[in-house]
C-alpha positions in Angstrom: -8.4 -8.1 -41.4 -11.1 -5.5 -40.8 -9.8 -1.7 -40.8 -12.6 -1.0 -38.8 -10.8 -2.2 -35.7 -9.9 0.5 -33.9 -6.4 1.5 -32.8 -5.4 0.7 -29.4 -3.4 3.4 -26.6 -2.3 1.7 -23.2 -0.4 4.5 -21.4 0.5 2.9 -18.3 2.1 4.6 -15.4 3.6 3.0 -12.5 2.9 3.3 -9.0 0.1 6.5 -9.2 -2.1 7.5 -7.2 -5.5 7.4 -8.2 -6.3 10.8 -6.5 -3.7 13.0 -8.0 -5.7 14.5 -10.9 -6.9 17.9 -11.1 -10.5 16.7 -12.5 -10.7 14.5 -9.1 -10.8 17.5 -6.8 -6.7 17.3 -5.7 -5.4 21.1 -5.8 -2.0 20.4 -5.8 -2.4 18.0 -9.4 -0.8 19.6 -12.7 -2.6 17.3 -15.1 -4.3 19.8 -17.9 -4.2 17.6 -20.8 -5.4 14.8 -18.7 -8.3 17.3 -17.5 -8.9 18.4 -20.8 -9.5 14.9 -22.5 -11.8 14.5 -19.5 -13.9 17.4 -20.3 -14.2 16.6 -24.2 -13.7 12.9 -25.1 -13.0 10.6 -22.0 -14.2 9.4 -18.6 -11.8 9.2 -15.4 -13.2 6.9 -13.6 -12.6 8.5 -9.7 -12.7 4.6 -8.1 -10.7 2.3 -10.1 -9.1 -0.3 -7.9 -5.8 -2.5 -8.7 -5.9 -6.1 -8.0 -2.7 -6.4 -6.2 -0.6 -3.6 -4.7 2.6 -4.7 -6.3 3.5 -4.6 -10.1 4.1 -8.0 -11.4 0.8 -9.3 -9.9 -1.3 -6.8 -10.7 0.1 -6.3 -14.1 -0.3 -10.5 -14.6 -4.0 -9.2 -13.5 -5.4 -6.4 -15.7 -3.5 -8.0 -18.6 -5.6 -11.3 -18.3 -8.8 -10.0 -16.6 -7.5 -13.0 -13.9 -7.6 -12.1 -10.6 -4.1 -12.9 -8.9 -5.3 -16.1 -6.8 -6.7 -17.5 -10.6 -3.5 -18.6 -11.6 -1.2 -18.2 -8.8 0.3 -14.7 -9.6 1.1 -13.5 -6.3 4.9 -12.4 -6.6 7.1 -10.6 -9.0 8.9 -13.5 -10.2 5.7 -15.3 -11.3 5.3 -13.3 -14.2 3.1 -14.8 -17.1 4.1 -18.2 -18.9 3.5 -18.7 -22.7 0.9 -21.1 -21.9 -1.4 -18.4 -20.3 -3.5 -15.7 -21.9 -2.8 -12.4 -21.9 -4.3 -9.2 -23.7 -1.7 -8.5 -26.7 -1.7 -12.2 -27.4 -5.3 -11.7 -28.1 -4.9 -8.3 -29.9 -2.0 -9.6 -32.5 -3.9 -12.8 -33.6 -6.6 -10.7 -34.3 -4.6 -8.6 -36.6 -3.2 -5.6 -34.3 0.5 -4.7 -34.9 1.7 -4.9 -31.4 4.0 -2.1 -30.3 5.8 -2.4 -26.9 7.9 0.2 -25.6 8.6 -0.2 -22.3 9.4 -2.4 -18.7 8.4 -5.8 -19.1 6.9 -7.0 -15.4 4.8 -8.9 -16.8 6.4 -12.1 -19.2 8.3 -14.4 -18.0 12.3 -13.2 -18.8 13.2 -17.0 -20.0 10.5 -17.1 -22.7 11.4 -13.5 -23.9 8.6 -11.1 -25.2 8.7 -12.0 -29.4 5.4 -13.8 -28.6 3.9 -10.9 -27.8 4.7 -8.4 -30.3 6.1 -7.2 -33.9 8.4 -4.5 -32.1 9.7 -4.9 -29.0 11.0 -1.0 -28.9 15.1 -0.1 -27.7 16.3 3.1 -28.3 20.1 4.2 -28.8 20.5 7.1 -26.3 20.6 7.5 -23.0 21.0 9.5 -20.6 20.2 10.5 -17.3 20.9 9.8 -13.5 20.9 5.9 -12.1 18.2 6.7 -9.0 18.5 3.3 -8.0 22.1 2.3 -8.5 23.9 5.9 -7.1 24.5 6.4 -3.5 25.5 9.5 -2.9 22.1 11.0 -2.9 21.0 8.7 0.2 23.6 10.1 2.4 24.6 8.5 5.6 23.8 5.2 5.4 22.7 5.3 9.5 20.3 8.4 8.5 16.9 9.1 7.8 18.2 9.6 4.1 19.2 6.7 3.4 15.5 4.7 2.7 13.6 7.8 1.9 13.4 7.7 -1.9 13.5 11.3 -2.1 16.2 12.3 -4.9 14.6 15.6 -5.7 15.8 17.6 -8.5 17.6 15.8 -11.8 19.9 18.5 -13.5 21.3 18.0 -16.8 23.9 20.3 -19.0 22.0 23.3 -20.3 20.3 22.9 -23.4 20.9 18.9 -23.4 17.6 16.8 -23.6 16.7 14.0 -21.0 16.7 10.8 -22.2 15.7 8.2 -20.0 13.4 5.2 -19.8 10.2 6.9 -20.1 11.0 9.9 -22.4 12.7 7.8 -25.1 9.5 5.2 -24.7 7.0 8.4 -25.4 9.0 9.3 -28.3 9.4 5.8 -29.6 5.6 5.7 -29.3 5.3 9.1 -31.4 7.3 7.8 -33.9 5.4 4.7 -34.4 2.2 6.7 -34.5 3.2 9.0 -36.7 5.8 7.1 -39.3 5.1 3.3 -38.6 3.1 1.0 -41.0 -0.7 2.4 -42.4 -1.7 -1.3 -43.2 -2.6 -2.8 -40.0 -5.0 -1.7 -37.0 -1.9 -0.1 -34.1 -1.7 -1.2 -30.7 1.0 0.8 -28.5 1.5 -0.7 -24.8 3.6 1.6 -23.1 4.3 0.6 -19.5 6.5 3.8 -18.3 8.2 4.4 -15.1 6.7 7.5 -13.6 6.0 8.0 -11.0 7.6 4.8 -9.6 10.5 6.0 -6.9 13.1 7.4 -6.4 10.8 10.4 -6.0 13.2 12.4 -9.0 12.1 14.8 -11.3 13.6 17.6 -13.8 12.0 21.3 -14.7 10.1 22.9 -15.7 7.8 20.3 -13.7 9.1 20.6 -10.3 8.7 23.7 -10.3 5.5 24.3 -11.6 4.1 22.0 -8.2 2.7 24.6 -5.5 3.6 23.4 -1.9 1.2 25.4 0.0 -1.7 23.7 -2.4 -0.5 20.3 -1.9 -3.4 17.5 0.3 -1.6 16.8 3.4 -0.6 13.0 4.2 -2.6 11.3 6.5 -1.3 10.9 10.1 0.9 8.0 11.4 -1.8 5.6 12.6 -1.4 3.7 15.8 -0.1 0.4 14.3 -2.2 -1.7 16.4 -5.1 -1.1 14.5 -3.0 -1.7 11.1 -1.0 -5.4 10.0 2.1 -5.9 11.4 4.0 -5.3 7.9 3.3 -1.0 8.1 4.5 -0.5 11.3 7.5 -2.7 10.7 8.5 -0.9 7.3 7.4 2.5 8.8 10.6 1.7 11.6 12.7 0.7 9.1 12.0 3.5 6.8 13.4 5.7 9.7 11.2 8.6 8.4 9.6 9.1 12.2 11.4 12.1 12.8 10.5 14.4 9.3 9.1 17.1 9.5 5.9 18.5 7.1 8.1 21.0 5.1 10.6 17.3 4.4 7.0 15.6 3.3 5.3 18.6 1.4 8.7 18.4 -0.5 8.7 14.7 -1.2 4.8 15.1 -2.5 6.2 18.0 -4.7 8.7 15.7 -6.4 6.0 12.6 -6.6 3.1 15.8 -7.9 6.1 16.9 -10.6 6.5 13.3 -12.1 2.9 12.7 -12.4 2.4 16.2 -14.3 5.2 15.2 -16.5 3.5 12.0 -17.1 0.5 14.3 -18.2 3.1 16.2 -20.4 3.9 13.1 -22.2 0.1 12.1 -22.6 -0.5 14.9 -24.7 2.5 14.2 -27.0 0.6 10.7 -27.7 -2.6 12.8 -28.5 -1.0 15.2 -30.5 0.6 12.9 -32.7 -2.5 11.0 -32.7 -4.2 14.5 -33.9 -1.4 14.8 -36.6 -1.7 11.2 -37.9 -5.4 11.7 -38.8 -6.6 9.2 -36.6 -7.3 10.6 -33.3 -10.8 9.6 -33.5 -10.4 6.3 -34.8 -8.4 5.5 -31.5 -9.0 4.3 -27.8 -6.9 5.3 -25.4 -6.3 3.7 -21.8 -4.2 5.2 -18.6 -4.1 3.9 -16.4 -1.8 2.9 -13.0 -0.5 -1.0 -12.0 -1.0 0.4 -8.2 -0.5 3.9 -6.2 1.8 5.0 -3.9 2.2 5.9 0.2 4.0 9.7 -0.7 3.9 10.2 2.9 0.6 8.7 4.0 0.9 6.9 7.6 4.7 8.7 7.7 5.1 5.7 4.9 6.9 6.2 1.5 7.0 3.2 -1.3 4.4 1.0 -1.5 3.3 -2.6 0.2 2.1 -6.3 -0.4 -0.5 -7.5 1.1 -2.2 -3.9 3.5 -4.5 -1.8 1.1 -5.5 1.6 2.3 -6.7 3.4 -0.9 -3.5 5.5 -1.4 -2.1 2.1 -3.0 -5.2 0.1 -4.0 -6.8 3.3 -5.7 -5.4 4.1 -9.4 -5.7 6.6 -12.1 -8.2 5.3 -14.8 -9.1 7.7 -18.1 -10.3 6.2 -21.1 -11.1 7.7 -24.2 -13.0 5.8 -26.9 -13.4 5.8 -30.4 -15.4 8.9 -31.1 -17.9 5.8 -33.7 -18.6 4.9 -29.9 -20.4 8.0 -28.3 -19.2 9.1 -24.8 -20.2 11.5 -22.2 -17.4 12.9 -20.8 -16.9 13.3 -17.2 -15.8 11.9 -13.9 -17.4 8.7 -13.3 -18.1 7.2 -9.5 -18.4 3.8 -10.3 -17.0 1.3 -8.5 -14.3 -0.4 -11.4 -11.6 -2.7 -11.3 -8.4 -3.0 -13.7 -9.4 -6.3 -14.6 -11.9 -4.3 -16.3 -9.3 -2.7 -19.1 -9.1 -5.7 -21.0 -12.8 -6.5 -21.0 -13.5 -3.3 -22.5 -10.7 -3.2 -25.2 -12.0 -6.5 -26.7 -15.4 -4.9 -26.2 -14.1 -1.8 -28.3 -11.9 -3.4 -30.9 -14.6 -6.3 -31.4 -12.5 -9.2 -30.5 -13.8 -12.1 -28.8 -11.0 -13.6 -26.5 -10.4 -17.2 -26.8 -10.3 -17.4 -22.8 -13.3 -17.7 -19.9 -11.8 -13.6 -17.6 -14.0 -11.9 -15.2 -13.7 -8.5 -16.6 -16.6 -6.4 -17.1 -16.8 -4.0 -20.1 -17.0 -0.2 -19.4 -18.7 0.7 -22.9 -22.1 1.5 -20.7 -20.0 3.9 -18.1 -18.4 5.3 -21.0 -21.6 6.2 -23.2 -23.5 7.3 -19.9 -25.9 5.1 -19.5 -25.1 4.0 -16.0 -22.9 5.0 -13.2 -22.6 2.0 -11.6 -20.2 -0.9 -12.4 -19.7 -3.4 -9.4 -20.9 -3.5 -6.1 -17.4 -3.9 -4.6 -13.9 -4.2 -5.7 -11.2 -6.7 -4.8 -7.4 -6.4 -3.8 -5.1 -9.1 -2.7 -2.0 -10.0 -1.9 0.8 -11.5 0.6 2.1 -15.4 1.0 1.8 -18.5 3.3 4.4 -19.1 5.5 6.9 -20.9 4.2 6.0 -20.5 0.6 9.7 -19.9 -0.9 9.0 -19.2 -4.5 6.7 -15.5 -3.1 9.3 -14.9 -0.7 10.8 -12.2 -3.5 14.7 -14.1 -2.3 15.4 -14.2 -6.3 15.3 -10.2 -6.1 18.2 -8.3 -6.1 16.7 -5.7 -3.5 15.6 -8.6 -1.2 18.5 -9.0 1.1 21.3 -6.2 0.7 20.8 -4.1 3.9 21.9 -1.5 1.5 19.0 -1.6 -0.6 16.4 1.3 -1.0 14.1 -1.8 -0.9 15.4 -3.3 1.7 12.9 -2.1 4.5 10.0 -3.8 3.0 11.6 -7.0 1.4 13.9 -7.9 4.6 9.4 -8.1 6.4 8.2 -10.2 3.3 11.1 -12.6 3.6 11.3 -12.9 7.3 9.8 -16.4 8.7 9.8 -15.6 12.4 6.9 -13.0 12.0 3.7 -13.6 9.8 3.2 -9.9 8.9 4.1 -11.0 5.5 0.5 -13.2 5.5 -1.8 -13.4 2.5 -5.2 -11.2 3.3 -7.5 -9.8 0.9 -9.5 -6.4 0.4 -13.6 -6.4 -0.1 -14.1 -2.4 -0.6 -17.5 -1.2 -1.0 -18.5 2.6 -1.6 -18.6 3.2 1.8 -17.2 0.1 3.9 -13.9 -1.7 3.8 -12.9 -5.1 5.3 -9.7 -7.0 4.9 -9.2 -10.7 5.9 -6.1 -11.9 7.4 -5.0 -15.3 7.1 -3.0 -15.0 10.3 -3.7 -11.6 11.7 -6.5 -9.1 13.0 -9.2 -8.7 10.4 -9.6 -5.4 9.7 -12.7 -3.1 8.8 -13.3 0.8 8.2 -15.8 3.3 8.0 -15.3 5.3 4.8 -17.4 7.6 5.5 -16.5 9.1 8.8 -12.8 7.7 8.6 -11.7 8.0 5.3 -7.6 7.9 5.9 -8.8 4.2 7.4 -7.0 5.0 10.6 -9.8 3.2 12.8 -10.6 -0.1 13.0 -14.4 -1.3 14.1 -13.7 -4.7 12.9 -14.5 -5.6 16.6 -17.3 -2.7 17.3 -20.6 -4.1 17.3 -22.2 -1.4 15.7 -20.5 -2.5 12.7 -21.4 -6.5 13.2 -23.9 -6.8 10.3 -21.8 -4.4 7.8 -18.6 -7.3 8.8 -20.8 -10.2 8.3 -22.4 -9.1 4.9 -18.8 -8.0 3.6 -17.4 -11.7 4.7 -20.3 -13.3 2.8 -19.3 -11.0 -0.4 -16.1 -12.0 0.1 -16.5 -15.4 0.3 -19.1 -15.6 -3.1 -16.3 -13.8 -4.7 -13.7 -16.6 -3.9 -16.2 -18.9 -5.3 -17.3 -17.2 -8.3 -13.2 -16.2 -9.3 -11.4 -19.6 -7.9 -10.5 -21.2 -11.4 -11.3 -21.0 -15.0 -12.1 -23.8 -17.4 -11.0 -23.7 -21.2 -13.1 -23.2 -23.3 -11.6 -25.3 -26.2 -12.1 -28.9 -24.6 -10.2 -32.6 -24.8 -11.3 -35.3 -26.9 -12.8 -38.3 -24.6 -10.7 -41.3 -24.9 -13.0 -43.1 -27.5 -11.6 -42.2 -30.5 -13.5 -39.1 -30.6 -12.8 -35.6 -31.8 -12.3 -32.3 -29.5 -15.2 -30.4 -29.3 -16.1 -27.4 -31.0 -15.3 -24.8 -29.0 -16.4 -22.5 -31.4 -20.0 -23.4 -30.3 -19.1 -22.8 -26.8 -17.2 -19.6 -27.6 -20.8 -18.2 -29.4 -21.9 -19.5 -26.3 -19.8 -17.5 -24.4 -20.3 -14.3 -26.6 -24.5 -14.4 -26.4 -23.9 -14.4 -22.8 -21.6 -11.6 -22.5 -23.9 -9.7 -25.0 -26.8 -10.5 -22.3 -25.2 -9.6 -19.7 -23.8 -6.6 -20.5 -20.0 -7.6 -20.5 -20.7 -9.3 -17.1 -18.4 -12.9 -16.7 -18.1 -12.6 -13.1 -18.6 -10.9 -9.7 
């Protein structure tokens, strides 16, 4: 095994917002040591785009470089079967150690994670407030309250530590880095919780969020010109009546996680720094999907609609420093599908899979700015398809449940607000096909909350046509995969090498640029 590999970083936040980062322009973001890798060592790439608004599908997506329609994964309990590829498969047969600490939506429960990795990380202590399983925070169960996410401050005994999901993963991780084996090239995956809701956060960070700085949400839209599944959630949510001092708070609490995240990101580069092998390491964060915080009067997030504030994620990557970068903000158009292309590109392992991943080496060196043309997002379910109804889900039917406002739309068969559609998003146009609704279409450039729709304005008629032919070469291009280790005819003959077509594969990716798909 080559030491030259390099070792491998995936700090992976859930649910943020791709525009909450003080080198992106937002004056309400606490991020400084994201900011600061940004100025020395890494590129934020300002339009990185999830695959799916949920986590499970999108997580099944930017671990594979598989778009979710590929292979099916269109729900969160479809996770990924042993039989499909996946990124730290890949990593820990070409030597990595594999170090997970963290939620697993993304393997299948019944087939466990051993597969996967050589520690699967559980730490002793906990401690810390049950957001999702104490009540007395949501109030009156007939109130406003009651669906809002917004727990607000956590308060622990002075001078006692927090020790909760993500806090004992971080330090699990700086352990690793700093005390695990020497001997083998280090992979860390940690999929954290922040900023996922309940919108909950301790000090110092809630405090250090200004109010008065903070973006305002965009308006409540009129629902006519959006899918039936907002304006359905948005009722349910029964946040009509708040009022902007109620939202500027929940944003504060949402800001304070994601600056805590940003905390916690520095711990991984310091112990990086004191391990002596800072430069020898790539490092990836980057978000499964965003998060409404108050856009369109909406908290939470949604399947199948995907307005930017949940489509649009935080990507920073910092390479090796062997590689070169420029540092900056980069306005590319990128997908997450993307990740996994680049960290075979870095480490210099060829994947045994066909994936339609792009590698971002040539963003990150500076020698373009562009990526893709458009970016895809997808999502929803047929009628009647049982198994992506989410019934298996403990949130799904309980009235009671925080989740319940969006689950009790996805599972209900007497509307079709809960239809598949997918997102064609160019730098300055939007369309979204509906399989049984209104199309939809926006203007980025003069309506950039998306509150209009001109999917019916014939200004816009040769914009709509040209983004349904994208669309439509994009289902083409992405619809399947063939192996590329083949079956023996029935002659008595042996397989064929698929090593030959895997150099195949690997001059044209090298002509290409990275480039295996739209």
């Amino acid at each position: 095994m080559s030491q030259s590999r390099p070792h491998i970083v995936i700090f992976n936040p859930d649910q943020w917002y791709g525009g909450v980062m003080g080198c992106h322009g937002d004056s309400g973001a606490v991020t400084p040591h994201l900011d600061r890798s940004v100025s020395e060592d890494a590129v934020s790439f300002r339009w990185a785009f999830c695959q799916n608004p949920v986590c499970t599908p999108s997580r099944c997506s930017f671990m594979t470089g598989l778009y979710p329609h590929t292979l099916g994964h269109r729900t969160m309990f479809h996770m990924l079967q042993p039989h499909e590829p996946m990124l730290l498969d890949e990593l820990r047969r070409a030597g990595y150690r594999v170090w997970w600490g963290g939620k697993n939506d993304l393997l299948a429960g019944q087939h466990g994670v051993e597969r996967s990795v050589d520690v699967y990380y559980s730490p002793e202590r906990w401690n810390g407030p049950n957001t999702h399983g104490e009540r007395a925070w949501r109030g009156d169960p007939e109130g406003s309250q009651w669906y809002s996410f917004q727990y607000g401050r956590i308060d622990l005994p002075e001078g006692e530590d927090l020790h909760d999901h993500d806090w004992n993963m971080v330090r699990g991780a700086v352990d690793e880095i700093l005390h695990g084996p020497k001997d083998q090239p280090l992979c860390i995956f940690l999929p954290l919780q922040f900023p996922h809701p309940p919108y909950a956060c301790e000090e110092p960070w809630l405090s250090m969020i200004d109010r008065q700085a903070l973006p305002p949400p965009a308006p409540v839209p009129d629902w006519s010109q959006k899918s039936a599944i907002l304006g359905a959630i948005h009722q349910r949510q029964r946040q009509q009546e708040r009022d902007d001092a109620w939202w500027r708070e929940v944003r504060a609490t949402y800001y304070a996680m994601i600056a805590r995240l940003d905390h916690q990101w520095g711990m991984i580069v310091a112990a990086l720094r004191q391990a002596g092998i800072y430069d020898e390491t790539a490092l990836f964060n980057f978000s499964d999907h965003g998060d409404y915080t108050g856009d369109y009067g909406l908290v939470e997030k949604c399947q199948n609609s995907f307005e930017d504030r949940i489509s649009r994620v935080p990507l920073v990557i910092k390479p090796p420093a062997a590689v070169g970068v420029q540092p900056r903000v980069c306005d590319g158009l990128v997908e997450l599908i993307d990740v996994p292309a680049t960290i075979y590109d870095l480490a210099g392992v060829e994947p045994s899979y066909w994936h339609f991943g792009r590698s971002l080496r040539p963003c990150l060196q500076g020698a373009t700015e562009g990526h893709r043309d458009a970016v895809f997002c997808e999502g929803g379910r047929l009628r009647g398809e049982y198994q992506a109804m989410e019934l298996q889900s403990v949130h799904a039917v309980p009235s009671d449940s925080l989740y319940w406002p969006r689950n009790s739309v996805q599972t209900d068969e007497t509307s079709d607000a809960h239809g598949k559609a997918t997102m064609c998003r160019t730098a300055t146009r939007k369309y979204v096909r509906r399989i049984y609704e209104r199309d939809e279409l926006y203007d980025l450039e003069c309506d950039p909350d998306e509150l209009v729709n001109v999917i019916d304005d014939p200004a816009y008629r040769e914009d709509l046509l040209a983004l349904r032919e994208r669309t439509l070469t994009w289902y083409q291009e992405t619809c399947d995969v063939v192996p590329i280790e083949g079956d023996a005819r029935s002659f008595g003959q042996t397989p064929p090498d698929w090593r030959r077509a895997l150099e195949r594969v690997r001059a044209f990716r090298a002509g290409q640029g990275g480039d295996v798909g739209s």
